[in-house]
SEBAKOL-284504 format. One record per residue (C-alpha): x, y, z; residue in three letters; residue number from 1. Coordinates in Angstrom, 2 decimals, decimal comma, always signed. Each point is the difference from the previous one (the first is absolute). Example, Ala and Ser with C-alpha at 12.3 -4.5 7.8 and 13.67 -1.06 7.14 Angstrom:
BEGIN
<<+12,30; -4,50; +7,80>; 'ALA'; 1>,
<<+1,37; +3,44; -0,66>; 'SER'; 2>,
This chain:
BEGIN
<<+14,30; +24,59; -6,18>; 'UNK'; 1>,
<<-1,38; -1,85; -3,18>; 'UNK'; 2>,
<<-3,79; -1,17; -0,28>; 'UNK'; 3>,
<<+1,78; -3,28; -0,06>; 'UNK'; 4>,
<<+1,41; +0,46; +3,09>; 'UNK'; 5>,
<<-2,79; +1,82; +1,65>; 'UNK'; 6>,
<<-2,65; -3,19; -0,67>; 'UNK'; 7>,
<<+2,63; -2,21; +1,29>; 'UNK'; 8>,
<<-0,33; +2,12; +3,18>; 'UNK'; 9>,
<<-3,86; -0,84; +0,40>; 'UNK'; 10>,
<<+0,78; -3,50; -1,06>; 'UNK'; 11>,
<<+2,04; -0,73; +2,67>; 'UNK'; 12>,
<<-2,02; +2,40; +2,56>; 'UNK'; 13>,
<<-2,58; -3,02; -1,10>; 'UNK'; 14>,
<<+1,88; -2,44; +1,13>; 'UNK'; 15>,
<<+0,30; +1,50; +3,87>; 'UNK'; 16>,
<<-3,91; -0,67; +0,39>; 'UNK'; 17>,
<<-0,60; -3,33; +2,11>; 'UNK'; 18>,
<<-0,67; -3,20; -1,58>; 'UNK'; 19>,
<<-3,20; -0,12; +2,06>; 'UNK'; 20>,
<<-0,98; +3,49; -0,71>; 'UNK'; 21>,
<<+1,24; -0,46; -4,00>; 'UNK'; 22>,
<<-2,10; -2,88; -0,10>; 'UNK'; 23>,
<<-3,08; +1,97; +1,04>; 'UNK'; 24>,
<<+0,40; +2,29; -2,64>; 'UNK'; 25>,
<<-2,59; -0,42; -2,54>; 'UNK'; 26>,
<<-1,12; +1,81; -3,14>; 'UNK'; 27>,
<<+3,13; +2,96; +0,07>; 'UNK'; 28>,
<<+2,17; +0,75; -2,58>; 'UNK'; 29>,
<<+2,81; +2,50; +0,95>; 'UNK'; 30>,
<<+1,74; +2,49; -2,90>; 'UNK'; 31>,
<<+2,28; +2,58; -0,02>; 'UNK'; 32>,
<<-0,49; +2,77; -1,49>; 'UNK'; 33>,
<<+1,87; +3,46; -0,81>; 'UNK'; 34>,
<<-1,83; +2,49; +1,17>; 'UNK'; 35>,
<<-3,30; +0,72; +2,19>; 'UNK'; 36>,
<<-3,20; +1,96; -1,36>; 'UNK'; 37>,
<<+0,54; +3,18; -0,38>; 'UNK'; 38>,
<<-2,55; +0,73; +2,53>; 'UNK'; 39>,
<<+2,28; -1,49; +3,21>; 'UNK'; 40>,
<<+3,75; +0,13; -1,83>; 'UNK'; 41>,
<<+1,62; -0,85; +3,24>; 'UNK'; 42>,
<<-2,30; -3,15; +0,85>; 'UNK'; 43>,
<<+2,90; -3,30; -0,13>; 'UNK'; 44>,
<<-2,52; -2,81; +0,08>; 'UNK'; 45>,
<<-3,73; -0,63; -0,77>; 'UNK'; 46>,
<<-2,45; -2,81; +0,72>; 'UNK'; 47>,
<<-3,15; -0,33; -1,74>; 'UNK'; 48>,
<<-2,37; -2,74; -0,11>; 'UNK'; 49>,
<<-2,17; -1,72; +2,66>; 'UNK'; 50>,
<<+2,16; -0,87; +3,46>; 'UNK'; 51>,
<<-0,62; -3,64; +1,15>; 'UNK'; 52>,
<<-1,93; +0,98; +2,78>; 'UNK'; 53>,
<<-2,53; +2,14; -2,16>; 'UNK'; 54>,
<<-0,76; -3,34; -2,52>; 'UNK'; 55>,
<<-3,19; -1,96; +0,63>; 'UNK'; 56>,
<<-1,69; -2,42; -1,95>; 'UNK'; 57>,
<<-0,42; +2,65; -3,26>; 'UNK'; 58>,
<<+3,38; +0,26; -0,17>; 'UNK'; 59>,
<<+1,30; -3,30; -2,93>; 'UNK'; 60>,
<<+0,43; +1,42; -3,53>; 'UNK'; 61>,
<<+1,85; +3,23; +1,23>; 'UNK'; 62>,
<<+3,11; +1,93; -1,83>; 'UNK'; 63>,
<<+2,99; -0,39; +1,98>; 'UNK'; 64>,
<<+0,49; +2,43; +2,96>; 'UNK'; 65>,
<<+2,73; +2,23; -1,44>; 'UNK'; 66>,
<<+3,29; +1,20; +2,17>; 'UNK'; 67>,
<<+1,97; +1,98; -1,65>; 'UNK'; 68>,
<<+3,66; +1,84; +1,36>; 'UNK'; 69>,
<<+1,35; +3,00; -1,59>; 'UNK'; 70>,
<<+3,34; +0,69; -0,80>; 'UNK'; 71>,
<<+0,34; +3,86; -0,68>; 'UNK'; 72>,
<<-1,15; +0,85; +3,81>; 'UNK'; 73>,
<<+1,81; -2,96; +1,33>; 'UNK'; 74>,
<<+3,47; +1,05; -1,58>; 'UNK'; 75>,
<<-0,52; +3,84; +0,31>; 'UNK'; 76>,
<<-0,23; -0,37; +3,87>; 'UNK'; 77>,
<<+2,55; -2,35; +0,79>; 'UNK'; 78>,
<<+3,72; +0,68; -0,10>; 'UNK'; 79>,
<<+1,46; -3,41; -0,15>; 'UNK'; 80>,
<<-0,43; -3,55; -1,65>; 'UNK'; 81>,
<<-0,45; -1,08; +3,64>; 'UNK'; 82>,
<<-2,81; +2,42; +0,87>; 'UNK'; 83>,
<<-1,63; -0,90; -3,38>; 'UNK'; 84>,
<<+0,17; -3,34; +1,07>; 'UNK'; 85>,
<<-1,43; +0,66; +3,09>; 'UNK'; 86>,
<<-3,08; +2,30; -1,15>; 'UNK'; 87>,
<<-0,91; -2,76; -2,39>; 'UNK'; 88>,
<<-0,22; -2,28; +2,56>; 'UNK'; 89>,
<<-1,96; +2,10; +2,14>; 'UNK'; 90>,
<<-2,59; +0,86; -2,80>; 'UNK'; 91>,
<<-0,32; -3,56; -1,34>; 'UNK'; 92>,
<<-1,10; -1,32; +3,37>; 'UNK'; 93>,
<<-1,97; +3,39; +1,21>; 'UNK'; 94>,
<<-1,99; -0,77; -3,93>; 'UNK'; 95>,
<<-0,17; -4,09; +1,34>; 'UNK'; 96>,
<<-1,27; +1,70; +2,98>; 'UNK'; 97>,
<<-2,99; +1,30; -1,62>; 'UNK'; 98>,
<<-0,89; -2,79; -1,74>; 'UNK'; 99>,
<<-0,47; -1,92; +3,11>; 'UNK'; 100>,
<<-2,15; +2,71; +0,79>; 'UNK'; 101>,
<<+2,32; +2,13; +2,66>; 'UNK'; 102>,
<<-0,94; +3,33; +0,15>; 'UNK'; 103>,
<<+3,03; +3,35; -0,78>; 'UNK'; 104>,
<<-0,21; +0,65; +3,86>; 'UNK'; 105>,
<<+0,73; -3,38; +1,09>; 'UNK'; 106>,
<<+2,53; -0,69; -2,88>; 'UNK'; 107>,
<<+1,78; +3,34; +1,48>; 'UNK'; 108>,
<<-0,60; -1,46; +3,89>; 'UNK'; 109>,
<<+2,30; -3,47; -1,28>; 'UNK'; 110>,
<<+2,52; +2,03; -1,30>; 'UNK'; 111>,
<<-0,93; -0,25; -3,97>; 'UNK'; 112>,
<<-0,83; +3,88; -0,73>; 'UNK'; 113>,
């Protein structure tokens, strides 16, 4: 699978999210990226920034909270185009997940591990 392809992937994994909950979304910017740290080379997605639920009154001025999904795990672990497509989607909204502030367990409890 191309880069091209791959981005298309988390574009349209994008597009699943809820108008309601999309709409809520503020600050993120999502990326793709080819591989992990070195540190955690199987990790598929990362969310850094402040979750909406942590931001108080301090909060204006801030760098975008940063997703980013990586392609090298994500391909090595999956077998098909359709599981690709389906781990994507999982770690998009598990990475959304954390930016409204859900914790690993709970993301793992809805089904988003």
């Amino acid at each position: 699978m191309t880069r091209s392809d791959f981005e298309l992937l988390v574009s349209e994994a994008l597009d699943l999210i809820p108008q309601e909950l999309a709409r809520n979304m503020d600050n993120v910017a999502v990326f793709v990226e080819d591989e992990p740290p070195s540190s955690d080379p199987d990790l598929l997605g990362l969310y850094e920034g402040v979750a909406l639920t942590e931001r108080g009154d301090t909060y204006a001025g801030m760098l975008p909270d940063r997703i980013t999904i990586y392609m090298g795990p994500t391909l090595r672990m999956c077998h098909t185009r359709e599981e690709v497509v389906e781990e994507v989607a999982i770690t998009v909204v598990h990475e959304i997940g954390h930016h409204f502030g859900i914790s690993d367990d709970r993301l793992h409890e809805l089904g988003w591990g």
